[in-house]
N, CA, C and O atoms as a GROMACS GRO file, in nm:
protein
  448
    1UNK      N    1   1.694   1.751   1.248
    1UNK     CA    2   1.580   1.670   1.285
    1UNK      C    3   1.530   1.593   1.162
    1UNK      O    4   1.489   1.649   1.060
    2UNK      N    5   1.538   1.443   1.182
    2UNK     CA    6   1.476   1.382   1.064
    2UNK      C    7   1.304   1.407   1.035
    2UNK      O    8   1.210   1.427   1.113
    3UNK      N    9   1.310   1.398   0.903
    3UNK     CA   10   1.138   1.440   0.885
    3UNK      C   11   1.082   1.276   0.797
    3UNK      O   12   1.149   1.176   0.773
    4UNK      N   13   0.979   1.296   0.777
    4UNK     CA   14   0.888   1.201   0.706
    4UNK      C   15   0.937   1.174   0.575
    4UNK      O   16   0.929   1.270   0.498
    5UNK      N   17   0.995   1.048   0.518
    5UNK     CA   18   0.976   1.040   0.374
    5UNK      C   19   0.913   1.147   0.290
    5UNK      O   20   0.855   1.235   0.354
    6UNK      N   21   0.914   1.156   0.167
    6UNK     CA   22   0.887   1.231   0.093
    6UNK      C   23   0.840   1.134  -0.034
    6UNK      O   24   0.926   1.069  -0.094
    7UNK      N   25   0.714   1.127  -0.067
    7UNK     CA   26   0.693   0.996  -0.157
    7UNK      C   27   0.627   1.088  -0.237
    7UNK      O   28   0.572   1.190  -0.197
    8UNK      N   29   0.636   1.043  -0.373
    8UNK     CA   30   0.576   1.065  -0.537
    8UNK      C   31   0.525   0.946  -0.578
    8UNK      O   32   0.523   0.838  -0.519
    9UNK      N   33   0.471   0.988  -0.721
    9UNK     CA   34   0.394   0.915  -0.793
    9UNK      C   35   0.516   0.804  -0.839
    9UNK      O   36   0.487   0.685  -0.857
   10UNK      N   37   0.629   0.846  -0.853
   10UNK     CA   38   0.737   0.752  -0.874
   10UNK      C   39   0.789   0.684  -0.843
   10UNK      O   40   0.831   0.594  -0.916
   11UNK      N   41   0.820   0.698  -0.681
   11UNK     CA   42   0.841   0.603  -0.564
   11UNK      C   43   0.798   0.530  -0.493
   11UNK      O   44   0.860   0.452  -0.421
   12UNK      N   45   0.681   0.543  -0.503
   12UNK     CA   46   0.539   0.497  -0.419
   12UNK      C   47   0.555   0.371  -0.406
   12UNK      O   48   0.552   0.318  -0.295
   13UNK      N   49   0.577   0.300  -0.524
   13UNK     CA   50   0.557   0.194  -0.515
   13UNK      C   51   0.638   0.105  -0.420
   13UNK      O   52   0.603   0.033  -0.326
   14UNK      N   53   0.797   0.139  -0.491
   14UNK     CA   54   0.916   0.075  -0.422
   14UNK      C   55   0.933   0.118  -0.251
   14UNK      O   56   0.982   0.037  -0.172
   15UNK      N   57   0.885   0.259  -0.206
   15UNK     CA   58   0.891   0.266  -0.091
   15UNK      C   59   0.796   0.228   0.022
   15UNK      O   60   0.834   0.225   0.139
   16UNK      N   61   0.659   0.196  -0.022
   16UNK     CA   62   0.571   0.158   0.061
   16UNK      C   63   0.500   0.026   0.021
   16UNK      O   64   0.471  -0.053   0.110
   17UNK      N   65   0.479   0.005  -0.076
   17UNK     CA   66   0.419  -0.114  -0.166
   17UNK      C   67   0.500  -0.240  -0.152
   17UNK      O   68   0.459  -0.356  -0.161
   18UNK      N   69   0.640  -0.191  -0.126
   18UNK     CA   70   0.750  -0.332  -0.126
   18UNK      C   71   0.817  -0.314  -0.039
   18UNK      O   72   0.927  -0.370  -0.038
   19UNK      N   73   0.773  -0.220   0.082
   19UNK     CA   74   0.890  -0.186   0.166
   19UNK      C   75   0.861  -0.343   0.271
   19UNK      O   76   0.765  -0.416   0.250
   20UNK      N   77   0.947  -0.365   0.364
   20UNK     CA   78   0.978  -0.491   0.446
   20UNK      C   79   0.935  -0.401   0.563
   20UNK      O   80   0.973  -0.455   0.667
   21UNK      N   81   0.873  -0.292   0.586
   21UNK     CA   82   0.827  -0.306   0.718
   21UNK      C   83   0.706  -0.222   0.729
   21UNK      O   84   0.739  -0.115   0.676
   22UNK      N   85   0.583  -0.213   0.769
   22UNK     CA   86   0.478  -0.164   0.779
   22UNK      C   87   0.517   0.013   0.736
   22UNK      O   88   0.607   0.077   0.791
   23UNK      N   89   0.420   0.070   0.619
   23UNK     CA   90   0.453   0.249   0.615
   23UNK      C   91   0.336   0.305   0.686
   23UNK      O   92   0.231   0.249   0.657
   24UNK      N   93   0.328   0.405   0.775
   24UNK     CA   94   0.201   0.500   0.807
   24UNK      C   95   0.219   0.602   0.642
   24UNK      O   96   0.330   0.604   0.589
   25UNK      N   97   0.149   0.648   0.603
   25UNK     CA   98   0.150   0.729   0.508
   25UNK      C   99   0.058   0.795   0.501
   25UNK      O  100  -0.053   0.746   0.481
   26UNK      N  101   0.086   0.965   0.520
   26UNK     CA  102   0.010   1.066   0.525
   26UNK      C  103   0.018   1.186   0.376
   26UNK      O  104   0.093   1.276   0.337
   27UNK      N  105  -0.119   1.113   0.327
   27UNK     CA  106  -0.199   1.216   0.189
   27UNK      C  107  -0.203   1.328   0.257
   27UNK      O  108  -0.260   1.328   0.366
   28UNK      N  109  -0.123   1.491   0.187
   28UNK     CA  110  -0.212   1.554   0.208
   28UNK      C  111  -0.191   1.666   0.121
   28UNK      O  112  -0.129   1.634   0.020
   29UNK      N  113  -0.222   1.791   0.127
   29UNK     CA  114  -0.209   1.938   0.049
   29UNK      C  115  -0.153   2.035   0.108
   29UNK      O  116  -0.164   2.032   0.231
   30UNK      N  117  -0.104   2.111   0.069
   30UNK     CA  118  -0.028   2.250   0.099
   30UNK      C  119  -0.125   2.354   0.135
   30UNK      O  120  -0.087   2.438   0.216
   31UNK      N  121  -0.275   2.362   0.076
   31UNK     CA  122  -0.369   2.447   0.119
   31UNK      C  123  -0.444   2.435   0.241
   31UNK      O  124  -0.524   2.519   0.283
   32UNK      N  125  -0.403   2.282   0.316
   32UNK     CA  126  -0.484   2.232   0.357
   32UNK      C  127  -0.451   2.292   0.554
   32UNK      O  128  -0.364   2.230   0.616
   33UNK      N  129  -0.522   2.396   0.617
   33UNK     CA  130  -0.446   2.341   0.746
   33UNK      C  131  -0.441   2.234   0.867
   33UNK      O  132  -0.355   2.250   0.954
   34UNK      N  133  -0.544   2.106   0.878
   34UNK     CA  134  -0.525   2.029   0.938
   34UNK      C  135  -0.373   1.979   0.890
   34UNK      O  136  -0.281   1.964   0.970
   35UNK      N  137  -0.363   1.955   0.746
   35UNK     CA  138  -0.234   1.874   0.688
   35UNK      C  139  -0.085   1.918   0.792
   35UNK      O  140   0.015   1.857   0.827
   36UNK      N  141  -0.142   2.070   0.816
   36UNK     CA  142  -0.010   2.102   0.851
   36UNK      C  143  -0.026   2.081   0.996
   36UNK      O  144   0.082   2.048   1.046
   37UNK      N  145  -0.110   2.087   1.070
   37UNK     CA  146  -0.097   2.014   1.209
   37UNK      C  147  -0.025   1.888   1.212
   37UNK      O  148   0.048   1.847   1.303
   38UNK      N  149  -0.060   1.814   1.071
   38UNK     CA  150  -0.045   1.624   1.098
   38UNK      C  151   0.098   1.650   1.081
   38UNK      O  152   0.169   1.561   1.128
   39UNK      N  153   0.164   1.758   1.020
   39UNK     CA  154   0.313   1.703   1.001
   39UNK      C  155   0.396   1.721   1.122
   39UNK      O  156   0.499   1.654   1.132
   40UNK      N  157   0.356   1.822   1.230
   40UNK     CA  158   0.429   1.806   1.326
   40UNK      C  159   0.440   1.705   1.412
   40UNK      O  160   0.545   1.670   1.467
   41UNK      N  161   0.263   1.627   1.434
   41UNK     CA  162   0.244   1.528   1.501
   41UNK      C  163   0.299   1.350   1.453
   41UNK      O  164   0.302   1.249   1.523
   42UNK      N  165   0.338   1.370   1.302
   42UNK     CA  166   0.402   1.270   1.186
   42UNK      C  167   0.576   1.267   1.250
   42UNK      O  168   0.630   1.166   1.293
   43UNK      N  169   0.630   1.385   1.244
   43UNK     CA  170   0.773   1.392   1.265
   43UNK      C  171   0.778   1.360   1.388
   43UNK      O  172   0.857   1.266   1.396
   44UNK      N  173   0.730   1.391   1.508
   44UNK     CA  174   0.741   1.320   1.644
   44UNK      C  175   0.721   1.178   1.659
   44UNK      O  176   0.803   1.118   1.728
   45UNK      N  177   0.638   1.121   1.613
   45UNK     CA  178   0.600   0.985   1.568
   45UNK      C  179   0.711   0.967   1.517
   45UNK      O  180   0.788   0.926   1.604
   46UNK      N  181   0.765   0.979   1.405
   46UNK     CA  182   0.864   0.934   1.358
   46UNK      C  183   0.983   0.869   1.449
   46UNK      O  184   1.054   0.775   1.412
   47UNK      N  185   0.990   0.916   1.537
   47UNK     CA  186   1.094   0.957   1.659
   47UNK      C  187   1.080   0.876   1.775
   47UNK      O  188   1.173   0.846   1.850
   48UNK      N  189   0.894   0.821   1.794
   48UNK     CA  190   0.877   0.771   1.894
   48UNK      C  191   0.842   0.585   1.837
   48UNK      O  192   0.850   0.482   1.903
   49UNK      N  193   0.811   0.601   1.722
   49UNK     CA  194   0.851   0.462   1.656
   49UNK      C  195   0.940   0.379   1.620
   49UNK      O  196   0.934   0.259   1.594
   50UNK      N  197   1.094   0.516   1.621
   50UNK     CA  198   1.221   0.433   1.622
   50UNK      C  199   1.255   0.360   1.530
   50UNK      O  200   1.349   0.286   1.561
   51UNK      N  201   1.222   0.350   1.438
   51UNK     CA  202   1.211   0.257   1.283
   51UNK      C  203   1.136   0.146   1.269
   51UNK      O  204   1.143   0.081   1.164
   52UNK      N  205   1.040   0.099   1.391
   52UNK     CA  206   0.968  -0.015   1.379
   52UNK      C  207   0.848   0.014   1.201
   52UNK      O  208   0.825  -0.066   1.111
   53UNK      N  209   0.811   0.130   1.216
   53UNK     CA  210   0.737   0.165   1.116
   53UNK      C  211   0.782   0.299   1.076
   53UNK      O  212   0.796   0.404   1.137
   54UNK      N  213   0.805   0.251   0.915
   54UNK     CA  214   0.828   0.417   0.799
   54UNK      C  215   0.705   0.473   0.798
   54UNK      O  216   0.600   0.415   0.769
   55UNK      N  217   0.722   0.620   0.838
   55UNK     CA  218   0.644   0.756   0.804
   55UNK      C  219   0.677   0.853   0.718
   55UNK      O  220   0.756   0.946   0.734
   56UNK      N  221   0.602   0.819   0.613
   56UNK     CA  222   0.607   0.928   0.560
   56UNK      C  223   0.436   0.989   0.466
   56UNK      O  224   0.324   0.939   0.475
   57UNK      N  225   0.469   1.077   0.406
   57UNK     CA  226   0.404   1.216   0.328
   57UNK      C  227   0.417   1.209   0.165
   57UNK      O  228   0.511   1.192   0.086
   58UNK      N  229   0.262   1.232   0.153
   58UNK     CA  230   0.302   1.233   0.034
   58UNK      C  231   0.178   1.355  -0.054
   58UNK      O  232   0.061   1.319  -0.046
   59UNK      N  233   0.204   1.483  -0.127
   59UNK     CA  234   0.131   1.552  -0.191
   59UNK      C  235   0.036   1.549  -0.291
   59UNK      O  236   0.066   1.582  -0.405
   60UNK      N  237  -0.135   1.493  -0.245
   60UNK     CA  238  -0.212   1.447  -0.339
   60UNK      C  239  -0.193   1.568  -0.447
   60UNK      O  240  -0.181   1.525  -0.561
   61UNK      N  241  -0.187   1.699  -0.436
   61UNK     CA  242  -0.205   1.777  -0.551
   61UNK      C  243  -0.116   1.742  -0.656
   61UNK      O  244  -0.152   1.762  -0.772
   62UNK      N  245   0.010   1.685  -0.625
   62UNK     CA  246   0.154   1.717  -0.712
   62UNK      C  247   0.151   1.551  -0.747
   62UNK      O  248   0.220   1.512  -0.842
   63UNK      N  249   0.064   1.448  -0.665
   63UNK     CA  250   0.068   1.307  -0.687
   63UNK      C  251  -0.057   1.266  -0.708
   63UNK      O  252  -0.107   1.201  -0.617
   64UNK      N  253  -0.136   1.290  -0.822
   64UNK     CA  254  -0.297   1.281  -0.879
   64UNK      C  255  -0.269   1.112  -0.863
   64UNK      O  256  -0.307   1.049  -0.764
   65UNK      N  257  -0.224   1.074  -0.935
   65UNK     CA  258  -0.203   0.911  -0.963
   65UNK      C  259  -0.239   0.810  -0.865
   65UNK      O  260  -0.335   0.733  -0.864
   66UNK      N  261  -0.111   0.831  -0.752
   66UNK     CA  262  -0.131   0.776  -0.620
   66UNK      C  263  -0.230   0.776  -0.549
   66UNK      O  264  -0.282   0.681  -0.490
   67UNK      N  265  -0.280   0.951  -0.553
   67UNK     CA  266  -0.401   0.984  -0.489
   67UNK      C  267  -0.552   0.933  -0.531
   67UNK      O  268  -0.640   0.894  -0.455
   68UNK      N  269  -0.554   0.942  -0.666
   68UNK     CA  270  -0.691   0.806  -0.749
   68UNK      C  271  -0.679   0.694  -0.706
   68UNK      O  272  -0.778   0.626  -0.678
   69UNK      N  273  -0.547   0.645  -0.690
   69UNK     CA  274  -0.505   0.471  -0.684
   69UNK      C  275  -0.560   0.435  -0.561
   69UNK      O  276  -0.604   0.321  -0.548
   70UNK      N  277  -0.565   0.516  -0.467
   70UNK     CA  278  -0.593   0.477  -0.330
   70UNK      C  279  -0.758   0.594  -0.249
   70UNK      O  280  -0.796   0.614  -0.134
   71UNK      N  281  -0.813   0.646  -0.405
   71UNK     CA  282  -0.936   0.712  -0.356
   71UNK      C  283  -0.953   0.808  -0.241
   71UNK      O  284  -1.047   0.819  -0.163
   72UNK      N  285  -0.823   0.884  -0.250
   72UNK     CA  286  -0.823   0.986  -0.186
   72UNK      C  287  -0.906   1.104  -0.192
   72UNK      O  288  -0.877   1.182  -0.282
   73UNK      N  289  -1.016   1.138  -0.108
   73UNK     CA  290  -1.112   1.230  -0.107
   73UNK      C  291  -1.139   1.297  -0.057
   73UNK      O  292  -1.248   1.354  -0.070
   74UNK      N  293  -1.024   1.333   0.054
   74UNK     CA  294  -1.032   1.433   0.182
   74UNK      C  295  -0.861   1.410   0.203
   74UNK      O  296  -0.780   1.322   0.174
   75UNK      N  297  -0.856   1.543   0.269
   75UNK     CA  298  -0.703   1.541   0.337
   75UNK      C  299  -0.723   1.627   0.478
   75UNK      O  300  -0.806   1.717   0.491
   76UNK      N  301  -0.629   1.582   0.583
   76UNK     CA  302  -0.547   1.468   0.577
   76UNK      C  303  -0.610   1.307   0.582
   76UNK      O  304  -0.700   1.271   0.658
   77UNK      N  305  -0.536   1.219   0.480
   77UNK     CA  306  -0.598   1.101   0.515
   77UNK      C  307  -0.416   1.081   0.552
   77UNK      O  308  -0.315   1.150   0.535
   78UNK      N  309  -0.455   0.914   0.623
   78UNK     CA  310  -0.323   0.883   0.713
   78UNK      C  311  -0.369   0.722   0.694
   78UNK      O  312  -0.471   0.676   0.745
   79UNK      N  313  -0.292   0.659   0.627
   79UNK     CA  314  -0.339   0.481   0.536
   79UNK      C  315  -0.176   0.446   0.635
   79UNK      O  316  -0.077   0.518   0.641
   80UNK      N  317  -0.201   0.304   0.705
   80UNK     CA  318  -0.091   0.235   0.750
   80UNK      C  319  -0.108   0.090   0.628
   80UNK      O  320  -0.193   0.001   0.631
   81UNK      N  321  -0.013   0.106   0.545
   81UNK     CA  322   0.040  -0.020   0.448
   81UNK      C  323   0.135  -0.123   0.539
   81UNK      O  324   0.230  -0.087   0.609
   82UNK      N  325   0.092  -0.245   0.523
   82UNK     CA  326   0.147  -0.364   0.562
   82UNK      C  327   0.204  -0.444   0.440
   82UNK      O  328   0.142  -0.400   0.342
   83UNK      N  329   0.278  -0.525   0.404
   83UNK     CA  330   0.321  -0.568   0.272
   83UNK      C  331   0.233  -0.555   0.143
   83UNK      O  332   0.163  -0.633   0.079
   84UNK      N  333   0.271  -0.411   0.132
   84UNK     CA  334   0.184  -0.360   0.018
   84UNK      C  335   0.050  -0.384   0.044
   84UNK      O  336   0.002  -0.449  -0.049
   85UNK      N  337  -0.057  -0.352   0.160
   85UNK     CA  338  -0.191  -0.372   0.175
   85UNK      C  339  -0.196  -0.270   0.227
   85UNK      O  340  -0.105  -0.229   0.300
   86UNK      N  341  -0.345  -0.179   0.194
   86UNK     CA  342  -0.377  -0.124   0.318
   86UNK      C  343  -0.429  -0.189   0.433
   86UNK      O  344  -0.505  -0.285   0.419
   87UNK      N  345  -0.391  -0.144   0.561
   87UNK     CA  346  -0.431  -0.196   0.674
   87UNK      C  347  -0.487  -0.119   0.731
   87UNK      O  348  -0.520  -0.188   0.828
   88UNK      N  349  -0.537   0.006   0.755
   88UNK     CA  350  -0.639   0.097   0.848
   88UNK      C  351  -0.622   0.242   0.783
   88UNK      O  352  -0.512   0.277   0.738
   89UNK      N  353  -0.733   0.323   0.781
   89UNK     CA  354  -0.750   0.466   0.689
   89UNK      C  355  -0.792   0.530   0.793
   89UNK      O  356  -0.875   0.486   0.872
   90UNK      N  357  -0.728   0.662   0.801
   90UNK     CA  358  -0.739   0.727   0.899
   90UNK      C  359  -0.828   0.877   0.809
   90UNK      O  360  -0.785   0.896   0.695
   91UNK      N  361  -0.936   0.972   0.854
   91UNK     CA  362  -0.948   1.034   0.750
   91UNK      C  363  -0.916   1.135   0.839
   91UNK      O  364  -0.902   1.100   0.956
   92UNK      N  365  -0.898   1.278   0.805
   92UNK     CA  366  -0.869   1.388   0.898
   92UNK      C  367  -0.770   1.414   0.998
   92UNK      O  368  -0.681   1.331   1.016
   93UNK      N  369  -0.776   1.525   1.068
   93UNK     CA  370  -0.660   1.545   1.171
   93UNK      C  371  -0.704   1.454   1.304
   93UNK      O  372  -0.807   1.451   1.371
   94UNK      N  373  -0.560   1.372   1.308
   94UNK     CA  374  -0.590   1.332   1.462
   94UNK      C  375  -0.469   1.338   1.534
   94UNK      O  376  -0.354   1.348   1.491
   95UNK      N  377  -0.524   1.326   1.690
   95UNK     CA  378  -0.384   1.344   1.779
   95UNK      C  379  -0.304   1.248   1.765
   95UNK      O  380  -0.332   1.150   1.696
   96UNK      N  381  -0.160   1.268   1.848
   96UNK     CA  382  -0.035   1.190   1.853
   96UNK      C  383  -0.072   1.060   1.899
   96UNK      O  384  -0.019   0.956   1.860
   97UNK      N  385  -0.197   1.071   2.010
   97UNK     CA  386  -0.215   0.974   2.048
   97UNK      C  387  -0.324   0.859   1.984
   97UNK      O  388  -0.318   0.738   2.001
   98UNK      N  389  -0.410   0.922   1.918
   98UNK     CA  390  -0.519   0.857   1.852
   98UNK      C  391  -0.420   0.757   1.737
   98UNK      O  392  -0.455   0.645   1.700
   99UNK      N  393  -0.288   0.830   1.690
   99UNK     CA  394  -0.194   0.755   1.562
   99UNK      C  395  -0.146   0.657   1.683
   99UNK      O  396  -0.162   0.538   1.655
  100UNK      N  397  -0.107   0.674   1.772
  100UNK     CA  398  -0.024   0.544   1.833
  100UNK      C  399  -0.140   0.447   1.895
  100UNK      O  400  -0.108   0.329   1.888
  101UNK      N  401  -0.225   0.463   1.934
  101UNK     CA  402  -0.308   0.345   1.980
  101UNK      C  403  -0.401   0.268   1.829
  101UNK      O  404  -0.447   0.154   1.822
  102UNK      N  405  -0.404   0.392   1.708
  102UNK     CA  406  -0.401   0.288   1.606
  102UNK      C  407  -0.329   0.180   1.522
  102UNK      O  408  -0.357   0.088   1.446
  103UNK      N  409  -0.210   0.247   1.582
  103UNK     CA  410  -0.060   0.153   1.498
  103UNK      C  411  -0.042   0.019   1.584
  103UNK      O  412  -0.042  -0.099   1.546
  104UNK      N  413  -0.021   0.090   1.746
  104UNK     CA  414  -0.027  -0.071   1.820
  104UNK      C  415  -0.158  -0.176   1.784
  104UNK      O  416  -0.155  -0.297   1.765
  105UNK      N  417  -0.275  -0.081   1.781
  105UNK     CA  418  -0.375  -0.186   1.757
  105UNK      C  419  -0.384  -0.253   1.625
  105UNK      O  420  -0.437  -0.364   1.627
  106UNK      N  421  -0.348  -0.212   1.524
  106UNK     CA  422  -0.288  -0.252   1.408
  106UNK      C  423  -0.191  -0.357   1.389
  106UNK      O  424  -0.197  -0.447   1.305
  107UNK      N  425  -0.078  -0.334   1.495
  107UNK     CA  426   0.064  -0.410   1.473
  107UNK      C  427   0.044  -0.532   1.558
  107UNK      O  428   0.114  -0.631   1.572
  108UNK      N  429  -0.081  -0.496   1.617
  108UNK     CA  430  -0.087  -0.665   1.741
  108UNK      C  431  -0.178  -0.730   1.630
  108UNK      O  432  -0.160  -0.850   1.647
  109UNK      N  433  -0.253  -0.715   1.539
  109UNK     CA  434  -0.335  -0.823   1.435
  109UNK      C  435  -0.226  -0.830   1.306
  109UNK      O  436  -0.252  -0.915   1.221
  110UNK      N  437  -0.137  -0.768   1.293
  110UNK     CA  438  -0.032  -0.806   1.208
  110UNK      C  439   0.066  -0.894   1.287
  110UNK      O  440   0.139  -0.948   1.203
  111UNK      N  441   0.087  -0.919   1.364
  111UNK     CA  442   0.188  -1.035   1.431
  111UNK      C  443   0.093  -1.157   1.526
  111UNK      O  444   0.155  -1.228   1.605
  112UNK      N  445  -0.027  -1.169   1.514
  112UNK     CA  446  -0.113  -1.233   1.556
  112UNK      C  447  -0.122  -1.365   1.437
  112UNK      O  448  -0.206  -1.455   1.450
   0.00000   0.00000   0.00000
């Protein structure tokens, strides 16, 4: 079963910042248990997006950098990047469905 990217303070840039197609990207922690709800509901997504949009994860504890750069202050946060922009901040756990009616509503003012 494919899972979510795996992004660092090292990759960050080249994989979501310059990627050619919109990233969902989910901040979060290992202590955290909403985080671990979002990853099951992240990997299904993954699945039901089909590659229109990259998902992936990335560990504010182990990625301080990224996590300042983008004022991360709660986890789970869930940021959809459009050519290197943020485009909508999601803060906390939400359902499968609350992520897909934000991405469509998202992806219809990005092709608008």
């Amino acid at each position: 079963m494919e899972k979510p990217l795996t992004l660092t303070d090292k990759n960050f840039e080249e994989e979501v910042l310059k990627s050619s197609i919109p990233v969902l990207v989910d901040f979060w922690a290992s202590w955290c248990p909403p985080c671990k709800m979002m990853e099951v509901i992240l990997t299904e997504l993954l699945f039901q997006l089909n590659g229109s949009i990259r998902v992936a994860k990335i560990n504010v504890d182990q990625n301080q950098t990224s996590a300042a750069c983008f004022n991360i202050s709660g986890v789970p946060t869930i940021i959809l990047f459009d050519e290197g922009r943020e485009i909508k901040r999601l803060i906390g756990a939400h359902s499968k469905l609350q992520l897909v009616d934000m991405i469509n509503e998202e992806m219809i003012k990005i092709k608008a």
